[in-house]
C-alpha positions in Angstrom: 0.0 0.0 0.0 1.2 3.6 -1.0 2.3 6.0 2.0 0.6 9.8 1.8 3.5 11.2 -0.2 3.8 8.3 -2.7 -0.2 9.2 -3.2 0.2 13.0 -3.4 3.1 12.4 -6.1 0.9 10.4 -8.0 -2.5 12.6 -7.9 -1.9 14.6 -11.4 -1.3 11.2 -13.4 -4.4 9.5 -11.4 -6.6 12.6 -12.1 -5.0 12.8 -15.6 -5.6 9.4 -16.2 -2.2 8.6 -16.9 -1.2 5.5 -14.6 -1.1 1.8 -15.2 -3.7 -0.1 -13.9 -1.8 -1.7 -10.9 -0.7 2.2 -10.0 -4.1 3.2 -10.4 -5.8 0.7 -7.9 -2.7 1.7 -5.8 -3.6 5.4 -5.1 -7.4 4.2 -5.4 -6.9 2.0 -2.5 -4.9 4.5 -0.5 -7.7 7.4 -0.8 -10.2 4.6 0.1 -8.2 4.4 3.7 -6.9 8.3 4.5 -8.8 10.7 4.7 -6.4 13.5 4.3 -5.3 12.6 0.9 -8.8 12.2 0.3 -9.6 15.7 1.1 -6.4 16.5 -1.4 -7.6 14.5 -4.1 -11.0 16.6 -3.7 -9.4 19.7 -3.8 -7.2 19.0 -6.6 -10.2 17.2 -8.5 -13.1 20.6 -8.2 -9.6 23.1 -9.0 -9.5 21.2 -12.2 -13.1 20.4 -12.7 -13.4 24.6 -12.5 -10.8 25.2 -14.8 -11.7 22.9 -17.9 -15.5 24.3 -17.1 -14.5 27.5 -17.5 -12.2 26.5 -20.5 -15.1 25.2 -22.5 -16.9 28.5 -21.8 -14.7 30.8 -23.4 -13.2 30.6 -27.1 -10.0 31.0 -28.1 -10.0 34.4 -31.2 -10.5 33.4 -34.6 -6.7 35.0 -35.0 -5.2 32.8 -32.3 -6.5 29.7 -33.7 -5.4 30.2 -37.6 -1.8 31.0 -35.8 -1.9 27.8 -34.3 -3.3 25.7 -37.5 -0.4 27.8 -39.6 2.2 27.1 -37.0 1.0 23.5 -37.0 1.2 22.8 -40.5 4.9 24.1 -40.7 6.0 22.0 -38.0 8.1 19.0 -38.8 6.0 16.1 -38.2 7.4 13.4 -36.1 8.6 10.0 -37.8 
């Protein structure tokens, strides 16, 4: 089982959904038991709840966009 600061220096990849299964059930079973890190996780969870809510709500300017799709195009793709 993961200790508090094991937990805490997982949280962005668990609330990201970035970590393996087994890593996963790891912090899952550790918020289950501690309330603390439970009260972190909450925290962390509604701050970025808020700010994709609030992302959605506003629009990036037609300007900004076409710079990015231009900028995009130009870049070197990846092999």
């Amino acid at each position: 089982m993961a200790n508090c600061d094991e937990t805490i220096a997982k949280l962005y990849e668990y609330l990201d959904r970035e970590l393996s299964p087994a890593e996963r059930r790891e912090v899952e079973g550790h918020l289950a038991l501690c309330p603390p890190c439970r009260e972190h996780f909450r925290f962390e969870y509604n701050v970025l709840s808020l700010i994709g809510k609030r992302c959605r709500e506003t629009a990036a300017p037609p300007e900004l966009v076409a710079r990015v799709r231009k900028m995009c195009e130009r870049a070197p793709s990846d092999p």
